[in-house]
FIZATOR-235771 format. One record per residue: y, x, z negated of N, C-alpha, C, O in turn. Coordinates in steps of 0.05 Angstrom, whole numbers, padded with zeros to 5 digits, always signed. Layout:
YXZYXZYXZYXZ;...
***
This chain:
+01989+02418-01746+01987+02392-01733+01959+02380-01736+01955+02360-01722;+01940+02387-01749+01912+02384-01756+01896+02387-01733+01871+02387-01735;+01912+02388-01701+01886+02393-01678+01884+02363-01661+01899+02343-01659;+01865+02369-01651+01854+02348-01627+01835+02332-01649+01840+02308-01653;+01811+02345-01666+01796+02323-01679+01817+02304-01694+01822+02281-01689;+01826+02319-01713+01844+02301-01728+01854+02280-01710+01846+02258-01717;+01869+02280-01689+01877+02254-01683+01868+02245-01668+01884+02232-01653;+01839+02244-01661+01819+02227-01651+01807+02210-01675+01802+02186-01676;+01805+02227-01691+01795+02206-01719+01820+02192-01730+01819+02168-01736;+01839+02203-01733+01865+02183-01740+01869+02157-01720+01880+02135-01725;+01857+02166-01699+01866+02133-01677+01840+02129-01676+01839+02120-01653;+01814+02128-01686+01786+02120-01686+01791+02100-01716+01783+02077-01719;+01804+02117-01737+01804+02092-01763+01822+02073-01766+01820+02055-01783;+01846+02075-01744+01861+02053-01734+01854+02031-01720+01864+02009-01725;+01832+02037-01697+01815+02013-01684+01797+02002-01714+01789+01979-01720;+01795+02023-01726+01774+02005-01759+01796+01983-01770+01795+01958-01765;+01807+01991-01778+01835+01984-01791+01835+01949-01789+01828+01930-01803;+01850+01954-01754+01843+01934-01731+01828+01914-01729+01835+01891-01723;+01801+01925-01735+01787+01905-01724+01778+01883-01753+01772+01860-01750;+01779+01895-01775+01779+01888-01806+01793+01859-01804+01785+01841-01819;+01817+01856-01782+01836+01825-01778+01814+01803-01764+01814+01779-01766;+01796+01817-01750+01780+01793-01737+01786+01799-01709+01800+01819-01705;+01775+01782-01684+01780+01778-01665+01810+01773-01656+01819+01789-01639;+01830+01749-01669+01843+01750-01650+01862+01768-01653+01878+01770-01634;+01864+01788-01680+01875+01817-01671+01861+01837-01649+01871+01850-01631;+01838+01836-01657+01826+01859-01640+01840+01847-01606+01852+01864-01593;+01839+01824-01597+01844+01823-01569+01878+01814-01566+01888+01805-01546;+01892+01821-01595+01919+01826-01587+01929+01857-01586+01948+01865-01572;+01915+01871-01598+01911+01901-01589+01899+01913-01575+01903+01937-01573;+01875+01898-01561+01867+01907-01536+01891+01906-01500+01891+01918-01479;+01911+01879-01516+01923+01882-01495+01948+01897-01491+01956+01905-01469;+01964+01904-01524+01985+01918-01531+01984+01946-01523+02000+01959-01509;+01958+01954-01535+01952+01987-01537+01945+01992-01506+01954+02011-01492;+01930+01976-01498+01913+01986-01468+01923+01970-01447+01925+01982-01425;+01930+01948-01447+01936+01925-01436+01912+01918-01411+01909+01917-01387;+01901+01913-01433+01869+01898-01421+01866+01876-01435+01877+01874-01457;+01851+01860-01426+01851+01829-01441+01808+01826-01427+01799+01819-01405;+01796+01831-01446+01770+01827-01432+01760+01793-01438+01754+01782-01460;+01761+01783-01416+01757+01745-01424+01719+01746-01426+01710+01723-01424;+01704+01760-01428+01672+01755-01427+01677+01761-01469+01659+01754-01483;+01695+01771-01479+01692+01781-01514+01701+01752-01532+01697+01749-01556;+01716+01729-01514+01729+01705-01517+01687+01695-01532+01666+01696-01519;+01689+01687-01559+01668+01668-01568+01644+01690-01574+01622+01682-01580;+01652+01722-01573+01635+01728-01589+01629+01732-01622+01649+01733-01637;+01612+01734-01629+01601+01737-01657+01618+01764-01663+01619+01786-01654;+01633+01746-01688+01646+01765-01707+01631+01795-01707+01642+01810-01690;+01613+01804-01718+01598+01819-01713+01598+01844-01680+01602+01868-01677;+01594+01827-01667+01596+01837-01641+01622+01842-01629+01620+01852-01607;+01646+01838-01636+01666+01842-01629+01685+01865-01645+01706+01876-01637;+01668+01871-01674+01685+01888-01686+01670+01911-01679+01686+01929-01675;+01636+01921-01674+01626+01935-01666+01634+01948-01633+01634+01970-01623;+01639+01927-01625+01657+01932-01596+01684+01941-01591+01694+01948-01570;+01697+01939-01620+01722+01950-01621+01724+01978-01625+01739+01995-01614;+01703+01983-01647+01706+02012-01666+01681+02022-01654+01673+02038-01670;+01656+02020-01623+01652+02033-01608+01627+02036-01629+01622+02060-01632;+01608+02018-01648+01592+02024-01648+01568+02006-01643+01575+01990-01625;+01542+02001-01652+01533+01985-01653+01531+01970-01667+01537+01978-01689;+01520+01939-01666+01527+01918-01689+01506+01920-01707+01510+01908-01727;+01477+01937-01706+01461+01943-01731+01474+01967-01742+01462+01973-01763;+01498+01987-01735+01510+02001-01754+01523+01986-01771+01524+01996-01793;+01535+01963-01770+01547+01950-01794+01529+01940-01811+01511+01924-01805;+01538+01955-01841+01521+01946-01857+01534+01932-01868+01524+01938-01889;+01553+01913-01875+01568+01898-01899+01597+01892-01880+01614+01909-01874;+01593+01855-01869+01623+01849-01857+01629+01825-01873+01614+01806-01876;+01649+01827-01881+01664+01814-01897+01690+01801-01883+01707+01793-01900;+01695+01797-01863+01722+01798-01847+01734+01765-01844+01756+01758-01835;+01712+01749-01854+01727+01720-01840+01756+01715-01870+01758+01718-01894;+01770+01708-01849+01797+01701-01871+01798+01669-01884+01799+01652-01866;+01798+01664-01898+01791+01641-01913+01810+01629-01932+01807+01608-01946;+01840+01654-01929+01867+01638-01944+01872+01653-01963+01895+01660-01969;+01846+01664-01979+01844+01668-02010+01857+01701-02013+01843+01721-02016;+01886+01698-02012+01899+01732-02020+01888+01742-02044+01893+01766-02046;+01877+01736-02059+01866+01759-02080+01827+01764-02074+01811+01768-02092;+01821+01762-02048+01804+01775-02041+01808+01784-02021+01812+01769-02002;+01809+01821-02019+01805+01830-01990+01787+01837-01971+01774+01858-01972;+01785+01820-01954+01766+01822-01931+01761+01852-01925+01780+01867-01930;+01735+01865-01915+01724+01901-01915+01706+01900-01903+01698+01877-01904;+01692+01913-01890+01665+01923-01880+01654+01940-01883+01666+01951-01902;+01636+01955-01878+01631+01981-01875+01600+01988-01866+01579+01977-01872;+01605+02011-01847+01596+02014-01818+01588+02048-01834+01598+02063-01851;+01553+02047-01806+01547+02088-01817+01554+02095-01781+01546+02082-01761;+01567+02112-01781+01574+02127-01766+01560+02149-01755+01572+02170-01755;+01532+02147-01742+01511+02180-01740+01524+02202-01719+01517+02226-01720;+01540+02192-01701+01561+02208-01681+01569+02226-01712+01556+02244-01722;+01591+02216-01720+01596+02232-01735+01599+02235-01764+01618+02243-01777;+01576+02229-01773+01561+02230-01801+01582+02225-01816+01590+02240-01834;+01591+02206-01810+01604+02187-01834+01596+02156-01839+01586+02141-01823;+01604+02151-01868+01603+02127-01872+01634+02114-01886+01648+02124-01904;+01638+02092-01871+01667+02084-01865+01671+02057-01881+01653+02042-01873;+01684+02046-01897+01693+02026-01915+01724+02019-01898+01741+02037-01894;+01726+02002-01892+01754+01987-01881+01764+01966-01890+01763+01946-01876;+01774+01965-01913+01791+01943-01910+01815+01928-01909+01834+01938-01921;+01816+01904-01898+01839+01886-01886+01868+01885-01899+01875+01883-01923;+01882+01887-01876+01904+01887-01890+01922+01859-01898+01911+01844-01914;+01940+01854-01890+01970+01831-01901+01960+01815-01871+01960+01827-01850;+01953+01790-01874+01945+01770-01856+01968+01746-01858+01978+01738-01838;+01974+01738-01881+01991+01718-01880+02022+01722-01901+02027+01741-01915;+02036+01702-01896+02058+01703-01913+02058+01708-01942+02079+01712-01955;+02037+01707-01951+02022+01696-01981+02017+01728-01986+02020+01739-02008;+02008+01740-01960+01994+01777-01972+02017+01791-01984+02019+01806-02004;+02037+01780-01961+02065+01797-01965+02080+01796-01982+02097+01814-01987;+02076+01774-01994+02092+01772-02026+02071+01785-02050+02081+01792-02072;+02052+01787-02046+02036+01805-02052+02041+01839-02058+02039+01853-02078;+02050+01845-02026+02061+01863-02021+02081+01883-02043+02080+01904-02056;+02104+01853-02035+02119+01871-02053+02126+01863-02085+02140+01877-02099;+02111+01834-02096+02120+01824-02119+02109+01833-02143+02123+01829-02162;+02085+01846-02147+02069+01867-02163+02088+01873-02182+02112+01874-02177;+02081+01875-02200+02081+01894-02224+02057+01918-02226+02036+01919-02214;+02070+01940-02249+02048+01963-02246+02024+01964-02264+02029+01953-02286;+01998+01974-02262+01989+01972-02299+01975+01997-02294+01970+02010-02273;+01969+02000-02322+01953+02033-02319+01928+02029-02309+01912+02012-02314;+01925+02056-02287+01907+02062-02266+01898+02094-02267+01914+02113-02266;+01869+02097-02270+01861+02122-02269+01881+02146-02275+01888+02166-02262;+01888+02135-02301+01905+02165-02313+01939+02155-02303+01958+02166-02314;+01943+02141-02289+01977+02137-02283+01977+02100-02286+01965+02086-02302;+01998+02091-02262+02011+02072-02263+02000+02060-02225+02000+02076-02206;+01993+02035-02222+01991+02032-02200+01999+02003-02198+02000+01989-02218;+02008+01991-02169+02007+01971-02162+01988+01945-02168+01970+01939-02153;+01996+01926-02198+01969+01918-02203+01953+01900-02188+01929+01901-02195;+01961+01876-02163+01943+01871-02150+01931+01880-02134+01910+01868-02132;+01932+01912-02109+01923+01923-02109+01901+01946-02112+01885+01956-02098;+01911+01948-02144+01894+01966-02163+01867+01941-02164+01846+01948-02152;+01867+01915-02178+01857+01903-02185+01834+01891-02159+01810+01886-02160;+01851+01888-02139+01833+01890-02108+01819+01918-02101+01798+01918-02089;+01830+01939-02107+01809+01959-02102+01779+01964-02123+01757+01972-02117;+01789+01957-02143+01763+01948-02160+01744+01926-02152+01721+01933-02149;+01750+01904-02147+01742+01881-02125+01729+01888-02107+01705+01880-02103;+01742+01905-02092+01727+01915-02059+01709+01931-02078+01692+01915-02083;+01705+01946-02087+01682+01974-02098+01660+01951-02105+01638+01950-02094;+01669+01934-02121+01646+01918-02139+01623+01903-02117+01599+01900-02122;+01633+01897-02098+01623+01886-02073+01615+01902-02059+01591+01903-02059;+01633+01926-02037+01616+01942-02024+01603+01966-02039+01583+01973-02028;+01609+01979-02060+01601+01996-02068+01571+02012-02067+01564+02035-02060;+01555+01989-02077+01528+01992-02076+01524+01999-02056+01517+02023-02057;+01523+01984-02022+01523+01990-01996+01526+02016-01991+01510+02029-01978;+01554+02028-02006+01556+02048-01998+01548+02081-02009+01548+02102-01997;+01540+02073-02038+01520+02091-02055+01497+02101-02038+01490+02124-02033;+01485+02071-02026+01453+02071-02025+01462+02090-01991+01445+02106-01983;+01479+02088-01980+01484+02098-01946+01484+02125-01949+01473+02141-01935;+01501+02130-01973+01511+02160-01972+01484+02183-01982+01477+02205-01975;+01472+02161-02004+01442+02175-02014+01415+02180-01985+01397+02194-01977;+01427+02163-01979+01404+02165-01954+01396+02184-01934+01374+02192-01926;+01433+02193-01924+01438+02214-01912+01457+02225-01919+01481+02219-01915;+01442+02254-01939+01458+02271-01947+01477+02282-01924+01468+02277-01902;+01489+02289-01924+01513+02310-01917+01539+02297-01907+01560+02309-01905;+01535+02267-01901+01553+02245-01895+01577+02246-01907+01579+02252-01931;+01596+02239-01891+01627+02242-01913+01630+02211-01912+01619+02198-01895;+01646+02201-01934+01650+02188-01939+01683+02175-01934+01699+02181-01952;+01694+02159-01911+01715+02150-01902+01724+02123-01913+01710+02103-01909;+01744+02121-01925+01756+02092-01936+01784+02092-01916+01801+02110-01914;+01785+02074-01905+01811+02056-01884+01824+02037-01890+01814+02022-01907;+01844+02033-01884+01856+02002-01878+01879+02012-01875+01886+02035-01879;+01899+01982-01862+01924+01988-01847+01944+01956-01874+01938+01933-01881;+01967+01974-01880+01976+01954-01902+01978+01954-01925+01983+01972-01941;+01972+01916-01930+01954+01919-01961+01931+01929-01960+01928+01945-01979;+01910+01928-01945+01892+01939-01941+01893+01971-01945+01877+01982-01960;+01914+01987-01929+01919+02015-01939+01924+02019-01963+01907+02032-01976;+01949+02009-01978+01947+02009-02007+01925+02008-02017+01917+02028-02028;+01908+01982-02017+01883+01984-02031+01863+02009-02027+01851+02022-02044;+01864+02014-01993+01850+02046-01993+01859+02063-02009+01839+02071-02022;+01879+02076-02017+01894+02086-02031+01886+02090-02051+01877+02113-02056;+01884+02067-02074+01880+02063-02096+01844+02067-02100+01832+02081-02116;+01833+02046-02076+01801+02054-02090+01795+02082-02079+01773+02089-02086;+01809+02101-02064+01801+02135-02061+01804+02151-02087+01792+02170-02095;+01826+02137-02101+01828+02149-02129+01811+02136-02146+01804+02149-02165;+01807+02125-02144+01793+02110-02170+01764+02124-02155+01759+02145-02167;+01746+02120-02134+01724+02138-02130+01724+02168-02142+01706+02180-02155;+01753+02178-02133+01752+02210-02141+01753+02210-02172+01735+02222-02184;+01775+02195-02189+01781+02190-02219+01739+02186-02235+01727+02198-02253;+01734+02168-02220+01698+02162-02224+01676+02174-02217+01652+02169-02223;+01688+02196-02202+01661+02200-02188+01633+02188-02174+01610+02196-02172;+01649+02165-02167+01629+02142-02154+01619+02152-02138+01595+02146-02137;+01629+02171-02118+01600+02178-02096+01604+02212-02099+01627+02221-02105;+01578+02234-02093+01587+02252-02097+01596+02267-02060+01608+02288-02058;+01591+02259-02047+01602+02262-02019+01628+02260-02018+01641+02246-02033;+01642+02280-01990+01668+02286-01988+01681+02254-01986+01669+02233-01980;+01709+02259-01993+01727+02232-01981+01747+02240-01978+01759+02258-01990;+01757+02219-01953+01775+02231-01954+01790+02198-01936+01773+02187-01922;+01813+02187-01936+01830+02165-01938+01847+02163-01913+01866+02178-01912;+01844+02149-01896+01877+02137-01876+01880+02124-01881+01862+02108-01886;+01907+02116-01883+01918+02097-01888+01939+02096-01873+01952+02116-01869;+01946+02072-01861+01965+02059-01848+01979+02046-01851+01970+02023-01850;+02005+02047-01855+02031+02033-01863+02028+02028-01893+02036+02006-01900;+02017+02043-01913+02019+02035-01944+02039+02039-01948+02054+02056-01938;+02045+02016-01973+02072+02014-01992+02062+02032-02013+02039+02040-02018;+02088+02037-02028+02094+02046-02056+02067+02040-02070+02064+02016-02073;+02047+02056-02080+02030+02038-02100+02016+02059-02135+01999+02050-02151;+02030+02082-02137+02016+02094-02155+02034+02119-02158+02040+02135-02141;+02039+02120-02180+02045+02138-02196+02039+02154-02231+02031+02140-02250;+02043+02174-02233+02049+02208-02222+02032+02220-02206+02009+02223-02216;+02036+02228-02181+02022+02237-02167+02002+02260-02172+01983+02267-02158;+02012+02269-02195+01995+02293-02211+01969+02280-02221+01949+02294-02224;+01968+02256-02224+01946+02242-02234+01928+02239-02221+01907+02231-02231;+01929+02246-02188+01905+02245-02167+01889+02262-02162+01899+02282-02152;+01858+02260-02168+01843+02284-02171+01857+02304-02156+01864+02326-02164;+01860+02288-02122+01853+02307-02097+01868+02286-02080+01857+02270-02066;+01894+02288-02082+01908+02276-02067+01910+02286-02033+01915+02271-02015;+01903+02314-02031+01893+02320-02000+01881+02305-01985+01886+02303-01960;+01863+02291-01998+01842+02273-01980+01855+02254-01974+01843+02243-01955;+01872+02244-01979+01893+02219-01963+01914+02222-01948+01932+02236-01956;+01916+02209-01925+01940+02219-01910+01942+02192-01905+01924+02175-01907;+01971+02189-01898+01984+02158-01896+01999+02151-01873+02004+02175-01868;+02008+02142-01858+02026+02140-01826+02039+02110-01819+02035+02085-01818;+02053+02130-01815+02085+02104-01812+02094+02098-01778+02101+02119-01765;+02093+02078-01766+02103+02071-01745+02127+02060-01744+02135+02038-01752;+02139+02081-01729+02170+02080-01724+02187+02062-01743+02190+02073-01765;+02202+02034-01740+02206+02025-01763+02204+02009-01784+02219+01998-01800;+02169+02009-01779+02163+01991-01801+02175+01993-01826+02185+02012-01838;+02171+01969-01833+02191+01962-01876+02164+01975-01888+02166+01997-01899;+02145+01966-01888+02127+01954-01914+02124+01991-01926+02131+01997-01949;+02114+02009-01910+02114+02034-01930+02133+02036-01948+02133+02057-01961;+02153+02017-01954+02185+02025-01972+02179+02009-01998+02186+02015-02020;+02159+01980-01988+02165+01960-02008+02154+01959-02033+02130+01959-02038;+02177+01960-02049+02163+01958-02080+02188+01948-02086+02210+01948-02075;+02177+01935-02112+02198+01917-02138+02227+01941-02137+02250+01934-02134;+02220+01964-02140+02238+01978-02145+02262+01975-02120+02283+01964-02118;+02245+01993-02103+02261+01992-02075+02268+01956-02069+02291+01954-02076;+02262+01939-02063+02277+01913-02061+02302+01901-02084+02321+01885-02082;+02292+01918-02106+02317+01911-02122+02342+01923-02114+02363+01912-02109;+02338+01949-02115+02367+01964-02096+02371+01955-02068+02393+01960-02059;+02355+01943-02052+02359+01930-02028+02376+01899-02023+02387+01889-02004;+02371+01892-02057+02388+01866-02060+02421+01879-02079+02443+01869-02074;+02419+01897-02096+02441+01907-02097+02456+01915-02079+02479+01907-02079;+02445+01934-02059+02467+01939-02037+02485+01925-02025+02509+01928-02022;+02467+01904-02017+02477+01883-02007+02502+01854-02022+02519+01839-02012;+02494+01858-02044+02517+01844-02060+02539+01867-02065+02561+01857-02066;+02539+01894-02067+02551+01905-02060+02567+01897-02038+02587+01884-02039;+02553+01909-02015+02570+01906-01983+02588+01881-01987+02612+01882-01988;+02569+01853-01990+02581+01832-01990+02611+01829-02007+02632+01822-01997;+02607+01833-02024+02631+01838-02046+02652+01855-02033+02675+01847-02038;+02649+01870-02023+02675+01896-02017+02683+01879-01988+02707+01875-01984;+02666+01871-01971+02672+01857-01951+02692+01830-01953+02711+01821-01941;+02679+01824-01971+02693+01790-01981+02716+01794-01991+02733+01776-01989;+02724+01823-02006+02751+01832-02015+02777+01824-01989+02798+01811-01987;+02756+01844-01972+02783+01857-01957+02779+01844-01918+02794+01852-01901;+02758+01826-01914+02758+01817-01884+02756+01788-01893+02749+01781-01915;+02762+01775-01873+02768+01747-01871+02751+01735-01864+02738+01752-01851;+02737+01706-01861+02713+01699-01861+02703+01699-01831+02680+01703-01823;+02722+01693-01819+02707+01693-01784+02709+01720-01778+02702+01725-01755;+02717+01743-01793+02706+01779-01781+02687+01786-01790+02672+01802-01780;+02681+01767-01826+02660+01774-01833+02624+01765-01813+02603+01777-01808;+02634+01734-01807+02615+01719-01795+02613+01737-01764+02593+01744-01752;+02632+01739-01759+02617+01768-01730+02610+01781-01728+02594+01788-01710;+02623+01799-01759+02607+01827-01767+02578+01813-01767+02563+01816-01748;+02569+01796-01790+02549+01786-01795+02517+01782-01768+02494+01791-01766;+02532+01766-01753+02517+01758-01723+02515+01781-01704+02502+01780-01683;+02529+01801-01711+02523+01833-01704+02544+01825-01671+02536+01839-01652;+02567+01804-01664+02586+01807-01654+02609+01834-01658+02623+01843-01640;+02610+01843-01684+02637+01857-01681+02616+01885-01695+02593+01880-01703;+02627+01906-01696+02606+01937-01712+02619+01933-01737+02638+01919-01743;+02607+01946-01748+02615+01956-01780+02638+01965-01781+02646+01978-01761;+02656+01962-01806+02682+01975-01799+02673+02004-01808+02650+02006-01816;+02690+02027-01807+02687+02043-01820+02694+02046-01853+02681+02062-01867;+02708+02035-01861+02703+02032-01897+02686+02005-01906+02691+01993-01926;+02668+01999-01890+02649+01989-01895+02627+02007-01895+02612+02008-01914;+02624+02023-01871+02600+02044-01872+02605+02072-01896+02588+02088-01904;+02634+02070-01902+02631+02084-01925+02627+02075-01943+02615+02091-01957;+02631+02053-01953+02629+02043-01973+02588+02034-01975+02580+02032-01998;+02576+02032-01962+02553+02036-01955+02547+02069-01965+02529+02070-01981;+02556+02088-01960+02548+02115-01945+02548+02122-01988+02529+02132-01999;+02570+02113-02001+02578+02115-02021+02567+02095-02044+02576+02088-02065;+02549+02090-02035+02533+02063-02053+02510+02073-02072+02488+02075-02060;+02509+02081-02101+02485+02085-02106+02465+02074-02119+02473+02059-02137;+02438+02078-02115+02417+02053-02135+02422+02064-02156+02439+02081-02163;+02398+02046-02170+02391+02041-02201+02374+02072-02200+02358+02083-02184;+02390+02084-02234+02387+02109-02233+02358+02092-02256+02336+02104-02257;+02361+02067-02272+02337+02060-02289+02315+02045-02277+02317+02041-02252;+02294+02035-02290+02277+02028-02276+02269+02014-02292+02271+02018-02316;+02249+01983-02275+02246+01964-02303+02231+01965-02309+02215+01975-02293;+02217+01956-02344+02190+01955-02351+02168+01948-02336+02168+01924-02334;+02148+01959-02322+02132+01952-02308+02136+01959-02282+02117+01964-02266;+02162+01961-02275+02171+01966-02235+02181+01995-02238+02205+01999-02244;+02166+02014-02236+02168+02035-02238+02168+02048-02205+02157+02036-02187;+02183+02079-02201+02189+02079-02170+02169+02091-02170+02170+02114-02178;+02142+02076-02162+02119+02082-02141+02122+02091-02118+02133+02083-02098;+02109+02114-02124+02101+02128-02092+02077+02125-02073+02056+02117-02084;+02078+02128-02051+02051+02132-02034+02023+02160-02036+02021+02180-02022;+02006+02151-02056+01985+02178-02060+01982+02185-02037+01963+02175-02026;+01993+02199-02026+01988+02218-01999+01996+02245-02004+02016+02250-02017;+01979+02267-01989+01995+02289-01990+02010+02297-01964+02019+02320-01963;+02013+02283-01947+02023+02269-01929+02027+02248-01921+02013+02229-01928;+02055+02244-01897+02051+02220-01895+02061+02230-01864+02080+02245-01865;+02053+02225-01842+02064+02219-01811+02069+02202-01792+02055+02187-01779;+02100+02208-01794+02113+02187-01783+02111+02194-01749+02117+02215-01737;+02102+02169-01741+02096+02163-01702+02122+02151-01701+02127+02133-01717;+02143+02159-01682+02165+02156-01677+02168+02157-01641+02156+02177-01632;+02177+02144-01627+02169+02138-01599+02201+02144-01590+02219+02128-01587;+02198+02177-01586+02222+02194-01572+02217+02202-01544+02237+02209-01532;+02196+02201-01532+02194+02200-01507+02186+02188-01483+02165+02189-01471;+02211+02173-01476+02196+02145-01458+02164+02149-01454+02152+02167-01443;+02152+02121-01467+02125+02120-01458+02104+02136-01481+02080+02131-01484;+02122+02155-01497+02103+02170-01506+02110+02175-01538+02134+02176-01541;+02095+02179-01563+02102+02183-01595+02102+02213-01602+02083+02228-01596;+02118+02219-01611+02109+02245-01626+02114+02241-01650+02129+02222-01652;+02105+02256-01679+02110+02250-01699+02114+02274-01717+02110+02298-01713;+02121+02260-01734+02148+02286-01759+02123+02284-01792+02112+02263-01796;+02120+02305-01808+02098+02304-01822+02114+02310-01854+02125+02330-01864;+02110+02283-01864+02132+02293-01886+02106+02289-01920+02088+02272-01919;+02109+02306-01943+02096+02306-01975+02114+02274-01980+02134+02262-01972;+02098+02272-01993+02107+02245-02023+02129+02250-02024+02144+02232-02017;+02138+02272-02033+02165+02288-02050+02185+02289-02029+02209+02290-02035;+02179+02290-02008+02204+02299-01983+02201+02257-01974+02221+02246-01965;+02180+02244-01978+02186+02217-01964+02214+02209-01992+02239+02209-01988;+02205+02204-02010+02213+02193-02042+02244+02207-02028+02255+02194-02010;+02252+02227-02035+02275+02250-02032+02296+02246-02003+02319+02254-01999;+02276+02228-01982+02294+02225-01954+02298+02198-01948+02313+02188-01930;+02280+02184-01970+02284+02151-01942+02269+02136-01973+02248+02125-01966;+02273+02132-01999+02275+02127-02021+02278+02091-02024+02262+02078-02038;+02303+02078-02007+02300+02056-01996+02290+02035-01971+02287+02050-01951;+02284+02012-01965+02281+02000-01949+02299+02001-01927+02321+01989-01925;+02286+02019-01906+02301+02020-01891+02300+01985-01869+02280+01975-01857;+02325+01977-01869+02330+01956-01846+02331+01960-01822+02343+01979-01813;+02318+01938-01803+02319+01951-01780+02303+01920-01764+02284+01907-01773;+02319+01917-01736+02308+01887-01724+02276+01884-01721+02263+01863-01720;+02268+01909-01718+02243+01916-01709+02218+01922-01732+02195+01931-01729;+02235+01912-01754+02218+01935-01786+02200+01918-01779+02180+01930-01770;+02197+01887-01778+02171+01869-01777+02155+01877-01759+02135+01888-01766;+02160+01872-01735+02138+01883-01712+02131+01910-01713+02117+01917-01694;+02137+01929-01731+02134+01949-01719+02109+01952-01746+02099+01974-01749;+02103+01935-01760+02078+01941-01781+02062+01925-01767+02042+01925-01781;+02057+01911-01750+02033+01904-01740+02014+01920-01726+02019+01939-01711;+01991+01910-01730+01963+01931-01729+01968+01938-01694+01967+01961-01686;+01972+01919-01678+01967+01927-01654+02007+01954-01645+02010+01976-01633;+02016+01945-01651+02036+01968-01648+02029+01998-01667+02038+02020-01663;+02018+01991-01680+02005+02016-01685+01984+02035-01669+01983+02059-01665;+01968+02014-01660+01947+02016-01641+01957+02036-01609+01948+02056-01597;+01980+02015-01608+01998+02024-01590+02001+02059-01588+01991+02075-01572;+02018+02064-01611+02028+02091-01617+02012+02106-01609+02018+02120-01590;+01984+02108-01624+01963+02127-01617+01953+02130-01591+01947+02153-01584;+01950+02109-01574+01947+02103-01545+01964+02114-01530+01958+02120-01507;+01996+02122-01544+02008+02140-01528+02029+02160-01541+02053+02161-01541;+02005+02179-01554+02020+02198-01568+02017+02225-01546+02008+02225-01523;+02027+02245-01561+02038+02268-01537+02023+02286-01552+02032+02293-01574;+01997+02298-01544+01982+02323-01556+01983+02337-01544+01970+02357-01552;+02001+02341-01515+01991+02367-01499+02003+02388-01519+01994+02405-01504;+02014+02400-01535+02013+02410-01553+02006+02424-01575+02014+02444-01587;+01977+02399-01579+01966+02406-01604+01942+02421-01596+01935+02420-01573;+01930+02435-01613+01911+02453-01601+01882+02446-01606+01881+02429-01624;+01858+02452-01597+01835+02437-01605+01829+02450-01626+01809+02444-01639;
***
């Protein structure tokens, strides 16, 4: 279960994650996760509010990049030295608008450090390096023994993702690294291609979509569904279908088989190849005990192998937002885990 540190730093790079959106995330997850609303943080300096989130001071930020300005093919990042605990931390922003999300999932792949990756992504993790990079050369040279932490929740995680490999593929810094990531999609494949895929771990809140979304997975997500529709349209009549539909009447049962019995695309198209999440884990926060999360710890190979499609679900949207994530960690169940 990695212990008590581990998931103090897993819900420490989630407030990073977090605060990467600006203010008026940080004080929609101040009130979700904690349900505190502080009105004296209302008009402070960008600066001062993300330092106040992630608990450090505002001369530890060396490089904030966070104001949102529209422009999806630049991702907003920061990055903060950490002397508590001798790290230096790179965060950046995830899916802010409607515009990120098609982003998300409309990609095509191109070759990436020895494999296949997500190419706006890929192409934004090069972006973010070219910009913070230097910052973070000159931090890590300064004080040796420093590990080196890359974050984000999203697109932002994908992009972590991708620039941890491309650091490890480069050898851009020679200090440890090592990756959280929160709610990443599909973004890189063969997983054999990652120096040191250990150093990344990835985490899923309950039922968020976006860890599923790729060209691949949405194409079988629109097959199924002309499927269903089709077998439906055969054999029910339009006002059982329109109930079924409005979630008035349940599924029939040779509808859920006919579902149960549905299978994807065994091919894959030029370029939309089934991308996986570079993790050598991935942990899923799942909220089984009133009030409280525990979570299930699944490889690449067992996610790909169990849950392959987009899973649907009323809640898949809300449940990728930064502050329900925020949430989870605020009330997960460690009595358990051991220090």
């Amino acid at each position: 279960n990695g212990g008590k540190l581990f998931w103090r730093e897993a819900k420490r790079y989630m407030s990073y994650a977090t605060a990467a959106y600006g203010q008026a995330m940080i004080h929609a997850a101040d009130v979700e996760a904690r349900g505190n609303f502080e009105f004296e943080h209302i008009g402070k300096e960008p600066i001062e509010a993300v330092a106040d989130h992630i608990d450090l001071k505002p001369e530890d930020i060396h490089l904030l990049d966070v104001d949102y300005d529209g422009d999806a093919k630049h991702l907003r990042h920061f990055v903060v030295i950490d002397h508590e605990n001798k790290k230096v931390v790179l965060t950046i922003r995830g899916t802010f608008s409607p515009q990120e999300i098609v982003v998300d999932v409309c990609a095509f792949s191109t070759e990436f450090c020895g494999g296949e990756a997500h190419s706006e992504m890929a192409s934004m993790s090069e972006r973010v390096w070219e910009n913070a990079g230097p910052t973070i050369v000159k931090l890590l040279d300064e004080h040796p023994g420093y590990e080196f932490i890359v974050t984000g929740h999203s697109l932002g995680a994908g992009t972590a993702c991708l620039l941890t490999i491309l650091v490890q593929s480069k050898k851009l810094v020679s200090a440890p690294t090592r990756c959280f990531a929160y709610a990443s999609p599909p973004v890189f494949k063969p997983l054999d291609a990652v120096p040191d895929i250990n150093a990344i771990t990835n985490f899923v809140h309950n039922n968020d979509m976006v860890p599923f979304l790729s060209v691949y997975s949405v194409r079988n997500l629109l097959s199924q569904l002309r499927s269903i529709q089709s077998f439906a349209h055969s054999r029910m009549s339009y006002q059982s279908r329109f109930r079924m539909f409005m979630g008035w009447k349940k599924l029939t049962p040779a509808i859920m088989k006919h579902h149960d019995e549905w299978e994807p695309y065994e091919e894959t198209l030029k370029g939309a190849p089934e991308l996986q999440t570079p993790a050598a884990r991935t942990i899923w926060l799942q909220e089984k005990r009133e009030g409280f999360y525990d979570w299930e710890c699944y490889t690449a190979e067992e996610m790909l192998e169990h849950y392959p499609n987009i899973r649907v679900h009323p809640e898949m949207l809300t449940d990728h937002l930064a502050p329900s994530y925020e949430f989870s960690f605020e009330h997960l169940w460690l009595e358990d885990v051991e220090d």
